[in-house]
N, C-alpha and C positions, 0 to 999 in steps of 0.2 A: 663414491662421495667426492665434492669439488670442495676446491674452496673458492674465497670470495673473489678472486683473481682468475676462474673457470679450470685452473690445474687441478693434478689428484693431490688430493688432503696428505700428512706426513704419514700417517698411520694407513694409508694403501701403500706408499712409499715403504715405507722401515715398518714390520709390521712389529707390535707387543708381541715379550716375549712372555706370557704366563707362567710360564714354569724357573724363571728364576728370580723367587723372592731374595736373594742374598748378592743379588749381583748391584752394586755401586759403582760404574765405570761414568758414568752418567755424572756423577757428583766428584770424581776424581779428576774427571777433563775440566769440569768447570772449575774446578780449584786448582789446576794446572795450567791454564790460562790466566786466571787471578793470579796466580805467582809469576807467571810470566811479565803480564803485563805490571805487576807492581817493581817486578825485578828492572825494569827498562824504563821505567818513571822514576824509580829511585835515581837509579845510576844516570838520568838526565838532568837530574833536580841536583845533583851531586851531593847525594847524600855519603857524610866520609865513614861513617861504622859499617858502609857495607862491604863483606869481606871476600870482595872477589875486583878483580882486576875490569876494565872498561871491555875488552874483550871475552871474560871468561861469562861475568853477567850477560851480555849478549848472546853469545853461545848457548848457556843454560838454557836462557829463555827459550832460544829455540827449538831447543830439545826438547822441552817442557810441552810447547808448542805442538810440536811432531807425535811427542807421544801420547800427545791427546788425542788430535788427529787420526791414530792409528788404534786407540782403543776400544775394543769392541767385546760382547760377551761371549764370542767363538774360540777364542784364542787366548791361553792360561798365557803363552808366553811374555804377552806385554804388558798382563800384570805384574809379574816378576820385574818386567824392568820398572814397573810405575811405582812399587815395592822400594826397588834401589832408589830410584830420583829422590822419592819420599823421604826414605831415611838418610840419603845423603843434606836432603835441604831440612830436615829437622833437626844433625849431628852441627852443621854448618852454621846454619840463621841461628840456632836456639844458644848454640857455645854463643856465638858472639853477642847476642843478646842480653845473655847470662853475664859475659866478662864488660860488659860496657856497662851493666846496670851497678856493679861492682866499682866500676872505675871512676863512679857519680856523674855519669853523662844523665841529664835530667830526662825523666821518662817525657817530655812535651818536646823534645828535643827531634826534631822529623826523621833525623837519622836511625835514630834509636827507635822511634815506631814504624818505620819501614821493616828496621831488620825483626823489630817484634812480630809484626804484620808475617809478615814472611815465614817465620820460626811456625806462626799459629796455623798458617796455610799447611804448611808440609806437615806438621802432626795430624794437621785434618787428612789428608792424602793418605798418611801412612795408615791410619786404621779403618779409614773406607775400601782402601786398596786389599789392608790385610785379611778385611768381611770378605771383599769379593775372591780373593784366594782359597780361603778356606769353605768358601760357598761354592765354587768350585769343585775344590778337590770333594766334598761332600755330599756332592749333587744328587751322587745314587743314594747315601742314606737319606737325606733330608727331602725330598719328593715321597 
């Protein structure tokens, strides 16, 4: 099959994989680039509740970046790290969320709905990532 441009279609490329209903890496890249990208719009807009240094935000993103990039449903190991990133930006974004909401920084305040933003992204991550871990390790009973 072609598509409208006369190359082969995505699904002769990468084919479906049927046999993993429990795999989310698909939905953790995408929200690993969403946090990327909001982490690097924040920190340009200079948002000041965000609790990382002008280099460390960039960095993250990158990583964030990379291990999207690298994510695929052959390989348990980079869920594990996608796992760590997760829980690191939910421990991270969410405290400081938590302690500026605390501090009466107005929730309309961009600062503070970045680092919300952010906080809500990595929770998403961390239990998409932790389905596709456990759908994993699971694989033989659940088929």
């Amino acid at each position: 099959m072609t598509d409208d441009s006369g190359g082969e279609s995505i699904d002769e490329v990468v084919p479906k994989l049927p046999g993993m209903p429990h795999y989310h890496g698909d939905e953790v890249r995408g929200l690993f680039v969403l946090g990327a990208l909001t982490i690097i719009f924040a920190e340009s807009t200079g948002a000041e509740h965000l609790p990382l240094s002008t280099f460390t935000a960039v960095l993250s993103a990158a990583l964030l970046v990379i291990a999207a990039g690298i994510t695929n449903p052959k390989q348990l190991w980079i869920h594990w790290v996608n796992a760590f990133f997760a829980a690191m930006g939910t421990l991270l974004f969410g405290t400081s969320a938590v302690t500026s909401y605390r501090a009466g920084i107005s929730i309309f305040d961009p600062s503070f709905v970045y680092v919300e933003a952010l906080a809500l992204i990595s929770l998403l991550a961390l239990y998409f990532t932790t389905r596709t871990i456990r759908g994993i390790l699971l694989r033989p009973t659940l088929i």
